[in-house]
C-alpha positions as CSV (number, residue, x, y, z in Angstrom):
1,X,18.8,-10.8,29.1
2,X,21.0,-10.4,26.5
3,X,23.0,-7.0,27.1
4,X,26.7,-8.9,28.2
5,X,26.9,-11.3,25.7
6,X,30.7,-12.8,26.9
7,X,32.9,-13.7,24.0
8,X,36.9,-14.2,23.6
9,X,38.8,-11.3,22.2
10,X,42.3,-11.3,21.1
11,X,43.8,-7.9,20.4
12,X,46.5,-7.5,18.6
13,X,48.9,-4.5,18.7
14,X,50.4,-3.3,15.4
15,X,53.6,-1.1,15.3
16,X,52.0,2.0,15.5
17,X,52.3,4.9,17.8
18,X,48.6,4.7,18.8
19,X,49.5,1.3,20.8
20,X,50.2,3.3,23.4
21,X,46.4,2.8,23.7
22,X,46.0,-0.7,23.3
23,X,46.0,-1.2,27.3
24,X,43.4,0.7,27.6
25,X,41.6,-0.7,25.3
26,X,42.0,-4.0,26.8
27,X,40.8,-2.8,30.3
28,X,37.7,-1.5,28.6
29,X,36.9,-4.9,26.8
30,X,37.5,-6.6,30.2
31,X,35.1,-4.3,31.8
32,X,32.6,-4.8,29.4
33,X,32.4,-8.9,30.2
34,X,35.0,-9.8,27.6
35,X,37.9,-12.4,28.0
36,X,40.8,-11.0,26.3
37,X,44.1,-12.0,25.4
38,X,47.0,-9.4,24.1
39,X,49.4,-10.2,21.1
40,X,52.2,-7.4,20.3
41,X,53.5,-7.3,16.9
42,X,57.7,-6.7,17.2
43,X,57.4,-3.2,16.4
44,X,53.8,-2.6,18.5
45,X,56.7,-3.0,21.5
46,X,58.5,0.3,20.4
47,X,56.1,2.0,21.7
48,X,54.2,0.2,24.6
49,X,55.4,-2.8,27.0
50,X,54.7,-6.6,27.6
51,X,54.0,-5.1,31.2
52,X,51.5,-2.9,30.2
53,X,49.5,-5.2,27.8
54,X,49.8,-8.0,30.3
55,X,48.4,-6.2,33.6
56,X,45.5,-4.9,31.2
57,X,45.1,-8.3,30.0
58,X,45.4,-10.4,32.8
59,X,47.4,-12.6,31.6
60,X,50.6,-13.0,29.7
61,X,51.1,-11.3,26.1
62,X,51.7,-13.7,22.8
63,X,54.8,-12.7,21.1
64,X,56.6,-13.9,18.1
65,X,59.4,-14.4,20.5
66,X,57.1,-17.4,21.8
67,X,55.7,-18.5,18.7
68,X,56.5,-22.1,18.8
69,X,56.3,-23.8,22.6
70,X,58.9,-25.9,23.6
71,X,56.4,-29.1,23.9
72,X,56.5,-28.4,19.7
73,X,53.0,-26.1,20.3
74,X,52.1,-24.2,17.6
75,X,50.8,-20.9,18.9
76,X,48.7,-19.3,16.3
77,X,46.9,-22.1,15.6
78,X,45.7,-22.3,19.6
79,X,45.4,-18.5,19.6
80,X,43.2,-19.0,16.3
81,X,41.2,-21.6,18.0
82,X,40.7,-19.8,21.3
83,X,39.5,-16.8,19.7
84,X,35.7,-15.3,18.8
85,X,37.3,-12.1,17.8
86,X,40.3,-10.4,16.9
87,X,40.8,-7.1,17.1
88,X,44.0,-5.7,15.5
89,X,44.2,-2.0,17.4
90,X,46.2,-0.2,15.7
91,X,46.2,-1.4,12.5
92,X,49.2,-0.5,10.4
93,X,49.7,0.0,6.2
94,X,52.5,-2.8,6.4
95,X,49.9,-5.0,8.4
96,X,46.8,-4.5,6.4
97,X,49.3,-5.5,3.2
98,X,50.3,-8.6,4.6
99,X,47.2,-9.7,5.4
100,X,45.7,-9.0,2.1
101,X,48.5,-11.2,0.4
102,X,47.6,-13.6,2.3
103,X,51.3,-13.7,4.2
104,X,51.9,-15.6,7.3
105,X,55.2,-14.8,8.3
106,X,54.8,-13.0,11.7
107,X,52.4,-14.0,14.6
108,X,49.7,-12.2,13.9
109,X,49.3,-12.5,10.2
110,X,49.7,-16.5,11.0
111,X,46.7,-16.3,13.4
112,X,44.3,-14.9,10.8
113,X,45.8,-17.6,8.0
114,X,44.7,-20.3,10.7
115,X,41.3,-19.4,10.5
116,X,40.7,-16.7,13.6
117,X,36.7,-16.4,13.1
118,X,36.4,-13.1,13.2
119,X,38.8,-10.0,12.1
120,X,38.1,-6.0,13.2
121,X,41.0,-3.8,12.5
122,X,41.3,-0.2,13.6
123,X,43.5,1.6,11.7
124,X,46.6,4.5,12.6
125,X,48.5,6.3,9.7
126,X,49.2,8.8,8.3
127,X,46.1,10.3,5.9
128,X,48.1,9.8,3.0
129,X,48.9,6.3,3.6
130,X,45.3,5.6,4.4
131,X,44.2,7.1,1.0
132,X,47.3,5.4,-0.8
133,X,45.4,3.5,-3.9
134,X,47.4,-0.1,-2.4
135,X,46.0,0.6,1.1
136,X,42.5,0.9,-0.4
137,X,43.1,-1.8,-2.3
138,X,43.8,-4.0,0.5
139,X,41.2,-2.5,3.0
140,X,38.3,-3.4,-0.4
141,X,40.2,-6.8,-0.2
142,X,39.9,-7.6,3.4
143,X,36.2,-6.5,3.6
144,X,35.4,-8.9,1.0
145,X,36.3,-11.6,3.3
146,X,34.3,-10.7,6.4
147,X,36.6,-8.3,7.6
148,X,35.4,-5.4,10.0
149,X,37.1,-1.9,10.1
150,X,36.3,0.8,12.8
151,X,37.7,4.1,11.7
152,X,40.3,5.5,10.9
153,X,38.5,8.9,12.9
154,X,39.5,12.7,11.5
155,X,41.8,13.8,14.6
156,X,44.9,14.9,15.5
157,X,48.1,13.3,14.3
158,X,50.8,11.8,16.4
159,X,53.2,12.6,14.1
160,X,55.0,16.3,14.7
161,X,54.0,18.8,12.3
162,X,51.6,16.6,11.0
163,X,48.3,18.6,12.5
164,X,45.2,16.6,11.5
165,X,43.6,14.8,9.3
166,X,41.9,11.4,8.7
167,X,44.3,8.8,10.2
168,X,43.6,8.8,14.1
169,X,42.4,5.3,15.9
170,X,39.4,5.2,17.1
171,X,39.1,5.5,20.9
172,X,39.1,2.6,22.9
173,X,35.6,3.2,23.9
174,X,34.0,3.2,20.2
175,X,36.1,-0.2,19.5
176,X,34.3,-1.9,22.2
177,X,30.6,-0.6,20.3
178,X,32.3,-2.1,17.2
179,X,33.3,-5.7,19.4
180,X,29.6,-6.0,20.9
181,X,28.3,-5.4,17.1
182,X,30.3,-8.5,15.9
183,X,29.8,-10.6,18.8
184,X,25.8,-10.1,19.2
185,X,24.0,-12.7,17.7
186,X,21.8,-11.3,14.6
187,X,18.2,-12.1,16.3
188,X,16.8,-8.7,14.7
189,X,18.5,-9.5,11.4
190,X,15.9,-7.9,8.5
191,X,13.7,-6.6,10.6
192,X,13.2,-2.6,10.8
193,X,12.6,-0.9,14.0
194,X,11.6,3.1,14.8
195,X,12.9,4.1,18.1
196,X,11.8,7.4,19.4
197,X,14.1,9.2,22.1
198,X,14.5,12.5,24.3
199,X,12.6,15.3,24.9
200,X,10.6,17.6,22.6
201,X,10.4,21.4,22.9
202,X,7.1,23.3,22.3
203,X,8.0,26.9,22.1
204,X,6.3,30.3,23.1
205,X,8.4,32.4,21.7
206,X,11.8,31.4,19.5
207,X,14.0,31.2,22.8
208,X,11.3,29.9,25.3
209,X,9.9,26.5,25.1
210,X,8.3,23.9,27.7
211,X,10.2,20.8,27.7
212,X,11.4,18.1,30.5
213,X,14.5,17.2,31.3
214,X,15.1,13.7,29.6
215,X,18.4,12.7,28.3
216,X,17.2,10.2,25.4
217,X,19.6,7.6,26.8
218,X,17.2,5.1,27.6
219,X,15.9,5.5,23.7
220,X,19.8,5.6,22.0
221,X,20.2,2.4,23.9
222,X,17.5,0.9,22.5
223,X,18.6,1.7,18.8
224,X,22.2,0.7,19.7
225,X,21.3,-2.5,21.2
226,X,18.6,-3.1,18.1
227,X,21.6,-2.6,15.7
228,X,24.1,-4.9,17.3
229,X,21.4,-7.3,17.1
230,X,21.0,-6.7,13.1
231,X,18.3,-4.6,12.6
232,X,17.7,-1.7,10.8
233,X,17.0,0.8,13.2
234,X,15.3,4.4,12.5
235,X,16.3,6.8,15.7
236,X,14.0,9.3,15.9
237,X,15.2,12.0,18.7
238,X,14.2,15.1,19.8
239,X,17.5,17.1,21.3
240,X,20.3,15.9,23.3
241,X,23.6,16.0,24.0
242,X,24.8,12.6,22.8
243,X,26.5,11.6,19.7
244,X,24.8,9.8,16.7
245,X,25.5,6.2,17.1
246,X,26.8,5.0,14.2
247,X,25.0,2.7,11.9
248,X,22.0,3.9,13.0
249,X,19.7,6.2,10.8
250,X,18.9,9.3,13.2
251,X,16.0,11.6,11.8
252,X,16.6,15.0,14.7
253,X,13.2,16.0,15.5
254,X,12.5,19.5,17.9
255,X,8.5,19.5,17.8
256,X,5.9,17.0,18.6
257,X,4.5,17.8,15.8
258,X,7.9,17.0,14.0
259,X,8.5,13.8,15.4
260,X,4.6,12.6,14.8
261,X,5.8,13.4,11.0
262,X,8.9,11.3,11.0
263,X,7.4,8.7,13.3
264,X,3.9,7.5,11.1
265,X,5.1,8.6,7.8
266,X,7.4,5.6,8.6
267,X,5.4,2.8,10.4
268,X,4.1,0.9,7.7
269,X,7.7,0.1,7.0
270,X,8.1,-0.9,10.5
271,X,7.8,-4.5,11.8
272,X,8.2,-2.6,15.6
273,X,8.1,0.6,17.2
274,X,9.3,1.5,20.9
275,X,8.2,4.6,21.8
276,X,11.3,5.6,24.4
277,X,10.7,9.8,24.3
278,X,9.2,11.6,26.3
279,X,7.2,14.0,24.2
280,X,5.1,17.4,25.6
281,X,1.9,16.7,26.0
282,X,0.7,20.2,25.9
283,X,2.5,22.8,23.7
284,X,1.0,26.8,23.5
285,X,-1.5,28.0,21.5
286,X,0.0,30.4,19.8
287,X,4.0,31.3,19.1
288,X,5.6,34.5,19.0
289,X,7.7,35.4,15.7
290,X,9.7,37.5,18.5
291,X,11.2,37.3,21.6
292,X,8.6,38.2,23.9
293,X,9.8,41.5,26.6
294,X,9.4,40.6,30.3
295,X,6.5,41.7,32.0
296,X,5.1,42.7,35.8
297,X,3.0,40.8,37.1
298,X,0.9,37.3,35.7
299,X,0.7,36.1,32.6
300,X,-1.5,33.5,31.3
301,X,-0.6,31.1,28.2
302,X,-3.5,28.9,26.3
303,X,-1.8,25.4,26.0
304,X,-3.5,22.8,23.2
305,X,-2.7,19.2,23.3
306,X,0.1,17.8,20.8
307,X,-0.2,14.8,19.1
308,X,-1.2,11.6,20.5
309,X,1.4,9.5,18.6
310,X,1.2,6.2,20.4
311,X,-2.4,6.6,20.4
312,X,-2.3,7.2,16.4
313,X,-0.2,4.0,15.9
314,X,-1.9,1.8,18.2
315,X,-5.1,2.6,15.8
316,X,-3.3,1.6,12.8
317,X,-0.9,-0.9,13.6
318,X,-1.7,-4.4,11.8
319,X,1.8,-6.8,12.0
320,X,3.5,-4.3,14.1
321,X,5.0,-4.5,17.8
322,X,4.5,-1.3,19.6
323,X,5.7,-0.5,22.6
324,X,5.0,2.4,25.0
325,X,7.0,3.7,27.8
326,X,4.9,5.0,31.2
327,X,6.9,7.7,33.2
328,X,5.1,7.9,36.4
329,X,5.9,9.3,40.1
330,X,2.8,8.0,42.1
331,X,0.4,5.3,41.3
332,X,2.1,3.5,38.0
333,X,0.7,0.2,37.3
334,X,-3.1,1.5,37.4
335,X,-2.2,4.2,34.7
336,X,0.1,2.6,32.9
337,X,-2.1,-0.7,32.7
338,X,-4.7,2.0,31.2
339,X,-2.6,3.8,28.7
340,X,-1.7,0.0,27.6
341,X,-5.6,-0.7,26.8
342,X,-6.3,2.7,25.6
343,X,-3.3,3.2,22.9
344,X,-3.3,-0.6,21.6
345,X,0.0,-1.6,22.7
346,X,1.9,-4.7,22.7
347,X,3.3,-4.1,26.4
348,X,4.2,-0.9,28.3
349,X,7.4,0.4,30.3
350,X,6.7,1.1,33.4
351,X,9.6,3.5,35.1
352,X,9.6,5.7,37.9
353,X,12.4,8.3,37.0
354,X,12.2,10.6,40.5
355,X,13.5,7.2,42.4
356,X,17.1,7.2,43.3
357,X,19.5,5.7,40.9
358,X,16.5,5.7,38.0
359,X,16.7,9.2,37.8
360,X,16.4,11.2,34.2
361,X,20.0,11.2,32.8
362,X,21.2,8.3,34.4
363,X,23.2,5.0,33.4
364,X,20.6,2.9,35.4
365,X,16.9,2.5,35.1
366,X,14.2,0.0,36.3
367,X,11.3,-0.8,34.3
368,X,8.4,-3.0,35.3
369,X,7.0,-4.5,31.5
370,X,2.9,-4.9,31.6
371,X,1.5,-7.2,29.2
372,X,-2.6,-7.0,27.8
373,X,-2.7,-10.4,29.7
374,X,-1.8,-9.3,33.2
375,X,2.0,-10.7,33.0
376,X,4.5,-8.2,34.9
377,X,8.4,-8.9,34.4
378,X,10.4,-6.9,36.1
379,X,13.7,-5.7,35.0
380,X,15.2,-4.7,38.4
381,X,17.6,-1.8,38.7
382,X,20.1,-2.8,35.6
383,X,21.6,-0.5,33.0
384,X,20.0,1.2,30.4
385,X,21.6,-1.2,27.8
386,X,20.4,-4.0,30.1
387,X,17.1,-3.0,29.9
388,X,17.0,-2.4,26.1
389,X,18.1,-6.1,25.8
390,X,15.3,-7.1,27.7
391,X,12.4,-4.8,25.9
392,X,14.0,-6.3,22.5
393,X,14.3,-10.0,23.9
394,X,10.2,-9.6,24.3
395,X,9.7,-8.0,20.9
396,X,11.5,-10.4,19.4
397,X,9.4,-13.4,20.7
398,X,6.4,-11.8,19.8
399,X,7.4,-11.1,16.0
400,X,8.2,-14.9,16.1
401,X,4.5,-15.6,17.8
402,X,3.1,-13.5,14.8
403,X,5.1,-15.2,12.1
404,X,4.3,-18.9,13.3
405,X,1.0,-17.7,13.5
406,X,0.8,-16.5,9.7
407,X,2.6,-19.2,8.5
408,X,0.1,-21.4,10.0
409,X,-3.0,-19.3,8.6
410,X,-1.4,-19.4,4.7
């Protein structure tokens, strides 16, 4: 599977007042699988420690006090070499300048003259230094040579009196998105993927619906892992509490009937489809324009089926992958086997969400993948991302299959 993906990162601590985060964001890096180094900038130290970044770390801090080892070492160039990534966190005006010119006169700009593969800065200033026309210059510069930015984020401003504005790091948490991105391998690169996700609502009335309690998590990893693996990805989701993952194109959907739309008025454009919400199957006959009173005793409400939308795909589908999820609490293989025949699919999902630690809303989930051919793999009980990895890892070899197969008809 293909979900920790280990890499070396360097981070790099500009002279900033948001290095007071840079340990943190080393102990998330670490926890995601990375190795990490730390480097601190002279002024990064005014306002965090060599204690701190080491003991996040795990190891000892690079410093232009120790740029040069006694045994004549050179220590950017092994830092250079050691490194898949660098991530400068926070980035700086002054720092973002010097590296534009092309300067090598601290430790850090040195490491990126000798050739450090990758570059992600994260920059912390003040919004009027972020706008200034040099700074924009220099950012335009930088991208042009492979550089990655995440952020700078609209927040508060460490500055006093400053309030907020755009300036603010990005959190620790949405670096390490940004690090997987650039250290994924592009397997899905030019492909374009629909992933579906949460819950729909069928109403009766405009504040009473029939819905289920799904979370969409297992669908937003999907489109997150299908992005850091290059691929356009189309996140269709019905509602939910999480954020919009960046880079992603998310279409919000309420209705069945809504997502249906989104869904096959896209799929010719597709080259796969992972079906990963959980959409009502029944929705009521009729809804009320008004809120509708409370009553005594029984009432009875016509439900009509919604749209079959796997069912409608499976029919049209010519290149495509599709892929089905099965969300069952008794006897799953025999039904989910069936809905795999029935809907034309290129393998199904198999989960059983009432089992402990696969339960809706969870970080965890354990899918059994059924193939037309009788094939059963078996993801165990893994994260979500985990399991997204794997569900991509099989559409991706069949796309291949498909290709070689074309190529060898033309």
């Amino acid at each position: 599977m293909g979900s920790e993906r280990e890499g070396r990162v360097l981070v790099a601590a500009g002279g900033g007042v948001a290095a007071m985060k840079t340990p943190f964001l080393l102990r998330r890096l670490r926890e995601a699988g990375y190795q990490v180094r730390a480097l601190a900038t002279e002024r990064a130290l005014a306002f965090t420690t060599e204690t701190a970044l080491a003991v996040a770390a795990g190891s000892p801090v690079a410093t232009d006090a120790a740029w040069f080892a006694a045994s004549g070492g050179a220590l950017h160039l092994e830092l250079a070499r050691w490194a898949d990534l660098l991530v400068v966190a926070p980035a700086t005006a002054a720092g973002l300048a010097r590296a534009a010119s092309g300067l090598a006169e601290d430790l850090l700009t040195a490491t990126i003259a000798a050739g450090v593969p990758r570059v992600l800065w994260a920059p912390a200033m003040n919004p009027e230094m972020w706008h200034y026309p040099a700074t924009q210059e220099n950012v335009s510069r930088l991208r042009g040579w492979g550089h990655g930015f995440v952020g700078p984020e609209h927040g508060a401003l460490a500055a006093v009196g400053e309030g907020a504005g755009v300036g603010r790091m990005s959190e620790p948490e949405t670096i390490v998105e940004h690090v997987r991105y650039h250290l994924t391998p592009k397997d899905l690169a030019g492909l374009t993927v629909i992933v579906s996700a949460g819950p729909t609502r069928e109403y009766f009335d405009p504040v009473r619906f029939i819905s289920n309690p799904s979370s969409g998590k297992m669908g937003y990893a999907l489109a997150e892992a299908a992005r850091d693996r290059g691929a356009r990805v189309i996140l269709v989701s019905g509602p939910t509490s999480l954020p919009a993952p960046w880079g992603v194109e998310l279409i919000a959907v309420e209705r069945a009937e809504e997502m249906h739309q989104a869904i096959t008025s896209r799929f010719d454009d597709a080259d796969a489809v992972v079906m990963a919400a959980a959409v009502a199957d029944w929705r009521p006959a009729e809804t009320a324009s008004e809120k509708t009173p409370k009553r005594s005793g029984s009432n009875t409400v016509e439900l009509v089926p919604t749209p079959d939308i796997l069912a409608e795909l499976g029919r049209r589908k010519e290149r495509q992958v599709l892929v089905g999820f099965a969300m069952e609490t008794g006897a799953g293989r025999e039904r989910a086997r069936s809905k795999l025949e029935r809907k034309n699919l290129d393998f199904i999902c198999l989960n059983y969400p009432t089992r402990s630690g696969s339960a809706f809303g969870g970080d965890y989930n354990e899918v059994e993948m059924l193939f037309p051919d009788g094939r059963v793999v078996a993801t165990g009980r893994v994260s979500k991302r985990e399991v997204a990895e794997a569900i991509w890892d099989r559409v991706r070899d069949l796309l291949r299959e498909r290709n070689e197969e074309g190529a060898q008809d033309a």
